[in-house]
DSSP file (Angstrom, degrees, kcal/mol; ACC not computed):
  #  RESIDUE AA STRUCTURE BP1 BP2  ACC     N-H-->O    O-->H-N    N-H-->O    O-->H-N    TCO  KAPPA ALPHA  PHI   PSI    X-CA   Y-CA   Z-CA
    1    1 A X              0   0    0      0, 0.0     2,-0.2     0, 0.0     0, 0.0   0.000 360.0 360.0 360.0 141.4   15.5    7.6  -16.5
    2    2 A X        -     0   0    0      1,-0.0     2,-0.0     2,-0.0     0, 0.0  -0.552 360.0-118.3-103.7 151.0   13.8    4.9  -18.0
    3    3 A X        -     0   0    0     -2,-0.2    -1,-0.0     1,-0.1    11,-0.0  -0.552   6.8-147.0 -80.4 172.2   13.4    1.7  -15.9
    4    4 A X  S    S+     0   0    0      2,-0.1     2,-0.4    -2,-0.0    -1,-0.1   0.167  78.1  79.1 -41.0 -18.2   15.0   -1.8  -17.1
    5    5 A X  S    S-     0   0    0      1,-0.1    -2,-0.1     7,-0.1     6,-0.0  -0.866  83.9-118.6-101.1 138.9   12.1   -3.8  -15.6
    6    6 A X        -     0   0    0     -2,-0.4     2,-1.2     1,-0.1    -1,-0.1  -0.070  32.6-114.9 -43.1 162.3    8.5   -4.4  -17.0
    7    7 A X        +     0   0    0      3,-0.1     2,-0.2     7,-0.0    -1,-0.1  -0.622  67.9 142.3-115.2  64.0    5.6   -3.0  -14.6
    8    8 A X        -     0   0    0     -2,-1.2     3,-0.3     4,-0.1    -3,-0.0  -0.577  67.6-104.8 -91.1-176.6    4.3   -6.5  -14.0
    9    9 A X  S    S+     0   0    0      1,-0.2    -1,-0.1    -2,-0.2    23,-0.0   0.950 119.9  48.8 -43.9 -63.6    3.1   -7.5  -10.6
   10   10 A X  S    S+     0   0    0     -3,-0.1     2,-0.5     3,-0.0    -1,-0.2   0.110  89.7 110.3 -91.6  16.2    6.1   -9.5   -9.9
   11   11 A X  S    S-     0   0    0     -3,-0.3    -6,-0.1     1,-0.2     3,-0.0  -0.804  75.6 -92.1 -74.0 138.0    8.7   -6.8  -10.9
   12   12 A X        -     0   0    0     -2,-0.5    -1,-0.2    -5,-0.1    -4,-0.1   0.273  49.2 -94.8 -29.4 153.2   10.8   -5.0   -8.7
   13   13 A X        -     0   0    0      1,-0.1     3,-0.1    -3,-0.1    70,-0.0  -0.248  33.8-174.9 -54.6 165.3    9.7   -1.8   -7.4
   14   14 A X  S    S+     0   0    0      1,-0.5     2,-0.3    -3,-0.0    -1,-0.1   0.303  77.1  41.4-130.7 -28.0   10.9    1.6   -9.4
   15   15 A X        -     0   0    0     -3,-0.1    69,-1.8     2,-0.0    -1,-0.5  -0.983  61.3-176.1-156.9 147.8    9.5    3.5   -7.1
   16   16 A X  E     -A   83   0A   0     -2,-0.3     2,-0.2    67,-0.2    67,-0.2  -0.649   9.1-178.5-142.6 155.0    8.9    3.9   -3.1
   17   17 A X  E     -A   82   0A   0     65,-1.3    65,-4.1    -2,-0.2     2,-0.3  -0.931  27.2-121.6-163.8 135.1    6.9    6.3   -1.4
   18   18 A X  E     -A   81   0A   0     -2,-0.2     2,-0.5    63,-0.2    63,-0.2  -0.691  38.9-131.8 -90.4 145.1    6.4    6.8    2.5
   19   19 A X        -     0   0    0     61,-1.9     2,-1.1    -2,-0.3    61,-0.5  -0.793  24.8-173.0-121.3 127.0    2.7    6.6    3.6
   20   20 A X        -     0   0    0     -2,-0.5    50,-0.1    58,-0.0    58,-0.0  -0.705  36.8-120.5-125.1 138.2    0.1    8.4    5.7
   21   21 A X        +     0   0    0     -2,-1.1     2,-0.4     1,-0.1    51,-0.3   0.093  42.7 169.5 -44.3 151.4   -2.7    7.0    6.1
   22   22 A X        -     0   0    0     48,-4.7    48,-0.4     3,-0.1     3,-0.3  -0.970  37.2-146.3-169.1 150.1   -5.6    9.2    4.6
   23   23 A X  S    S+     0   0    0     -2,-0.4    48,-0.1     1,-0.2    -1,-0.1   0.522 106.2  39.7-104.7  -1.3   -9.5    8.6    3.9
   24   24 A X  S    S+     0   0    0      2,-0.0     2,-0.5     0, 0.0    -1,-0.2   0.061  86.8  93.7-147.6  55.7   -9.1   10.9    0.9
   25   25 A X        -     0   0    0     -3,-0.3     2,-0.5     2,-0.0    45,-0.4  -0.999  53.9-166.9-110.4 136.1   -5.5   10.4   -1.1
   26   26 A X        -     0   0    0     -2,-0.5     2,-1.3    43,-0.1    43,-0.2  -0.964  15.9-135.3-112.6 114.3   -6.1    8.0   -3.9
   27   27 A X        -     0   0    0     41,-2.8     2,-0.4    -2,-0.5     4,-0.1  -0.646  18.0-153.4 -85.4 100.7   -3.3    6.8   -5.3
   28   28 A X  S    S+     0   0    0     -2,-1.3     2,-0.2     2,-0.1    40,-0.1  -0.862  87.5  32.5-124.7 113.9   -3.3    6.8   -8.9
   29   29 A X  S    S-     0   0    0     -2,-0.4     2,-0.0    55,-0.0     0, 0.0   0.460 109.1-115.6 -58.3 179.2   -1.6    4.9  -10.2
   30   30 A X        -     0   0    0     -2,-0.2     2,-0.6     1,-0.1    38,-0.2  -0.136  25.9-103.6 -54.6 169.5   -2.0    2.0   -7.4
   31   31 A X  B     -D   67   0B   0     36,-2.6    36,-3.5     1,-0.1    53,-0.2  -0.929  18.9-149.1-116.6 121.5    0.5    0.8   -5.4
   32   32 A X  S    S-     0   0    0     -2,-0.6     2,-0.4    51,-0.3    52,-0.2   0.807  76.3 -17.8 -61.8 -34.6    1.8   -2.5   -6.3
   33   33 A X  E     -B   83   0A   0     50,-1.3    50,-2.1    31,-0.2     2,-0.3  -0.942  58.9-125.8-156.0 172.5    2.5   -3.1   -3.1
   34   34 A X  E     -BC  82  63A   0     29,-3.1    29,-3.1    -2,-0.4     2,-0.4  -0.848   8.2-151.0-134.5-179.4    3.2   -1.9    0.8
   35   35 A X  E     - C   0  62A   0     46,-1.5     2,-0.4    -2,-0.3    27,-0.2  -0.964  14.7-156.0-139.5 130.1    5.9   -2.4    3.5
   36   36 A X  E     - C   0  61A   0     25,-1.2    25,-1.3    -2,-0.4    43,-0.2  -0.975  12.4-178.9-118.9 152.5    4.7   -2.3    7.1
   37   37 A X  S    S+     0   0    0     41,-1.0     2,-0.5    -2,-0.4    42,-0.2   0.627  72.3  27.8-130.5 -48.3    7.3   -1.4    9.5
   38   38 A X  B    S-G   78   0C   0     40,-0.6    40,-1.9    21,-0.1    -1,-0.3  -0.955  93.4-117.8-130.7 126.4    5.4   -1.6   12.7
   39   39 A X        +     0   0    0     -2,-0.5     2,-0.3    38,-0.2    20,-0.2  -0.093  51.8 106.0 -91.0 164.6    3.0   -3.7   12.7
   40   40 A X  E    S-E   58   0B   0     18,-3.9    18,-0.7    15,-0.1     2,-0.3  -0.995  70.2 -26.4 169.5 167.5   -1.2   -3.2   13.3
   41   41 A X  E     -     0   0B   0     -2,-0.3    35,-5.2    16,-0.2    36,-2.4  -0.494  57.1-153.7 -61.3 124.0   -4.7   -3.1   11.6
   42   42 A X  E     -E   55   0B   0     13,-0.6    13,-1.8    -2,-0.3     2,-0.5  -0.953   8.6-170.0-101.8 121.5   -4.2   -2.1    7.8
   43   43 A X  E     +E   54   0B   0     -2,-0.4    28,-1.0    28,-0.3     2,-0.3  -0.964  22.3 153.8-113.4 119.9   -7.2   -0.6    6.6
   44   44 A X  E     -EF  53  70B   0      9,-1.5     9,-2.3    -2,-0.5    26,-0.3  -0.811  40.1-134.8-143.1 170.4   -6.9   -0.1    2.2
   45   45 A X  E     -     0   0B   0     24,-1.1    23,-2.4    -2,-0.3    24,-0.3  -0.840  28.9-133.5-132.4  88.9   -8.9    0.1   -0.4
   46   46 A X  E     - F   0  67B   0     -2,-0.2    21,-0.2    21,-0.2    24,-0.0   0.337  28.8 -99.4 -50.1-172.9   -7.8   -2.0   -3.3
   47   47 A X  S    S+     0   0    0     19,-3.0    -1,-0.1     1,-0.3    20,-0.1   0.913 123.8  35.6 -62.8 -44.3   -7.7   -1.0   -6.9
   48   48 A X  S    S+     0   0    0      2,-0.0    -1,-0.3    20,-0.0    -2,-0.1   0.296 105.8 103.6 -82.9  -3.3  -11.2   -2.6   -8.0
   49   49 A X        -     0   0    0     -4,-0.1     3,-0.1     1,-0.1    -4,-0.1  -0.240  46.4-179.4 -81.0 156.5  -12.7   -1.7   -4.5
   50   50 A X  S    S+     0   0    0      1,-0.4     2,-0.4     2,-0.0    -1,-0.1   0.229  73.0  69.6-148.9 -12.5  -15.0    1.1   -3.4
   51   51 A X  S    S-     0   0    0     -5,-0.0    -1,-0.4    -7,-0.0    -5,-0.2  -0.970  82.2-119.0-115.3 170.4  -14.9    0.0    0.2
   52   52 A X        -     0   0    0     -2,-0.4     2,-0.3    -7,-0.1    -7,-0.2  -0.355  28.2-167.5 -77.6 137.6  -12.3    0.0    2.9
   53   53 A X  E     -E   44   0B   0     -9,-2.3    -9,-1.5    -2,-0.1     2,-0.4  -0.914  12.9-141.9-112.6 155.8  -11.3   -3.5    4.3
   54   54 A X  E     -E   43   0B   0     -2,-0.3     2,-1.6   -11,-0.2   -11,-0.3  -0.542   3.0-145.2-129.2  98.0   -9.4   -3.7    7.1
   55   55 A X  E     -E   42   0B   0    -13,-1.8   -13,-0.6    -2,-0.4     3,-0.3  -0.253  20.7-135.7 -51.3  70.0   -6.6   -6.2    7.9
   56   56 A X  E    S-     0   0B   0     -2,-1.6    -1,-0.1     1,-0.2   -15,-0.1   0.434  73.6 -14.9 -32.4 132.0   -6.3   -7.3   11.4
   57   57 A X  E    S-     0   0B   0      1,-0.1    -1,-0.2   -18,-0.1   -16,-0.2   0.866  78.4-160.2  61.6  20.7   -3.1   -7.4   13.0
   58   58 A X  E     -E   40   0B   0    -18,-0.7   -18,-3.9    -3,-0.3    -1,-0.1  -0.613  16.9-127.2 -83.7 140.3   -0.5   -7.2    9.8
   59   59 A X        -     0   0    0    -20,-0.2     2,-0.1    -2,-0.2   -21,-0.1   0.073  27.1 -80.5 -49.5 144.9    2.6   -8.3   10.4
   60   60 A X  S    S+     0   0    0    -23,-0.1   -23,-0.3   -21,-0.1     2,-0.2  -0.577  93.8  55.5 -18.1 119.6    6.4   -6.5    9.9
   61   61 A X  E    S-C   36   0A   0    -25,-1.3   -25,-1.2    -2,-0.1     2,-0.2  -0.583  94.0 -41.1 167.2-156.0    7.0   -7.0    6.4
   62   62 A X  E     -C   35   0A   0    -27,-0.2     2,-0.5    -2,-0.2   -27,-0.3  -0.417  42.2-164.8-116.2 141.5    6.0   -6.7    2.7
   63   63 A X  E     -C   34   0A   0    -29,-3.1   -29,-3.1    -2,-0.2     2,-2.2  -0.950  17.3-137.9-129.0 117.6    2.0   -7.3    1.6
   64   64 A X        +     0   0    0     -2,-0.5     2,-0.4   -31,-0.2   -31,-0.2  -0.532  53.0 139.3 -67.3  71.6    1.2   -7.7   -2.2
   65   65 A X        -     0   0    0     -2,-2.2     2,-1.9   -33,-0.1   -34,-0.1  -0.970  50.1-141.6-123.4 109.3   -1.4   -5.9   -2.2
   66   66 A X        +     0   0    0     -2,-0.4   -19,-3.0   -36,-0.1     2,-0.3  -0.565  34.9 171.1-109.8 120.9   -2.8   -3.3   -4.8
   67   67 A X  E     -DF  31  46B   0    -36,-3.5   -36,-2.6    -2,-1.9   -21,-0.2  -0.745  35.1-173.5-104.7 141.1   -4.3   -0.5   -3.3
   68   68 A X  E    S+     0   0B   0    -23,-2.4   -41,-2.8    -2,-0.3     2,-0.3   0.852  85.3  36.0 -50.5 -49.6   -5.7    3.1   -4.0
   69   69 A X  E     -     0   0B   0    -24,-0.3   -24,-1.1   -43,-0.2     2,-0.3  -0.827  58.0-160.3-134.4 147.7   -6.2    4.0   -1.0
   70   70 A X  E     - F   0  44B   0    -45,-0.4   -48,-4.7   -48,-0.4   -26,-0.2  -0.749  42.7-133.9-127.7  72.7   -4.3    3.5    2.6
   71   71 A X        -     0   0    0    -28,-1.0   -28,-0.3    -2,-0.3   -48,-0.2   0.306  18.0-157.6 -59.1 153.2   -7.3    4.4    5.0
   72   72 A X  S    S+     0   0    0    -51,-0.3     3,-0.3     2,-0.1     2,-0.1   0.853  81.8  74.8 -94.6 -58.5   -6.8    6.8    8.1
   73   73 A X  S    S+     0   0    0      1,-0.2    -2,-0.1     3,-0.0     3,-0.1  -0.375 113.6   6.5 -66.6 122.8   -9.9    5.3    9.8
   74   74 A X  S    S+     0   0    0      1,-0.2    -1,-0.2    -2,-0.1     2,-0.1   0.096 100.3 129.4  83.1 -33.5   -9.2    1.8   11.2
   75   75 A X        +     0   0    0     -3,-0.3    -1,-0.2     1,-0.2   -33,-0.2  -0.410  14.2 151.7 -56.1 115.1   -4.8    2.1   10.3
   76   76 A X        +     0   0    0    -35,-5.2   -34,-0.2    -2,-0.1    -1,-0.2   0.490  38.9  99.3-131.3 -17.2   -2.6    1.3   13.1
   77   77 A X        -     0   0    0    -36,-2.4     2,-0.3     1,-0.1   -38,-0.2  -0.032  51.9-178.8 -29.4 145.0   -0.1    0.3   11.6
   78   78 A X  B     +G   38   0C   0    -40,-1.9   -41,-1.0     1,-0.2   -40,-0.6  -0.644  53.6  63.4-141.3-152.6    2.8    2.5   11.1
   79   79 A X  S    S+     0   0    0     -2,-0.3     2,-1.2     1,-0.2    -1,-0.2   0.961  78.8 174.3  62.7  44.8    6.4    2.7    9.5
   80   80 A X        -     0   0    0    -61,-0.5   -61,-1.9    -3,-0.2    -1,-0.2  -0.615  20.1-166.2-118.4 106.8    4.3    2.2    6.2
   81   81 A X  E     -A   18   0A   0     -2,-1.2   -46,-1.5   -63,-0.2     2,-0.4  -0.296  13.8-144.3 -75.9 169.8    5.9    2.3    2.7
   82   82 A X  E     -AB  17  34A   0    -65,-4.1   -65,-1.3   -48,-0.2     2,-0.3  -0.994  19.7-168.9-113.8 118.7    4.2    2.5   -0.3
   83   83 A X  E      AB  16  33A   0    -50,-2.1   -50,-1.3    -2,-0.4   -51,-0.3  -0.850 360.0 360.0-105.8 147.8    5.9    0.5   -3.6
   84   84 A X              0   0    0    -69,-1.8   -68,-0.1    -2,-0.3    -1,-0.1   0.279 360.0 360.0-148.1 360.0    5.0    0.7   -7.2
């Protein structure tokens, strides 16, 4: 089925995917965005990126962030969806 929304930034998700962290899935395309469920160091690797950052201490709730990669090494986060 073909969506109703444009694939901007700031359009809804189309599609949701649960995430485990991993130092070698790329996710291609990126993922417009993530969901943290429990919250912990988020370690990603944005789209333009070739190294891992890691994001102390995110919070419950939704991060605009567009990532390849959702790092194994350094993630403690958990509960962690994927959006695109």
């Amino acid at each position: 089925m073909t969506s109703q929304y444009n694939k901007t930034p700031d359009a809804p998700a189309t599609s949701l995917r649960a995430i485990t962290p991993s130092d070698s899935t790329t996710y291609d395309p990126p993922l417009r965005a993530l969901y943290v469920g429990v919250a912990g160091n988020l370690a990603v690797i944005g789209e333009d990126d070739t190294a891992a950052v890691t994001i102390p201490n995110a919070p419950v709730g939704y991060h605009a962030l567009m990532v390849k990669k959702v790092m194994s090494t350094n993630t403690t986060a958990t509960s962690i969806v994927g959006l695109r």
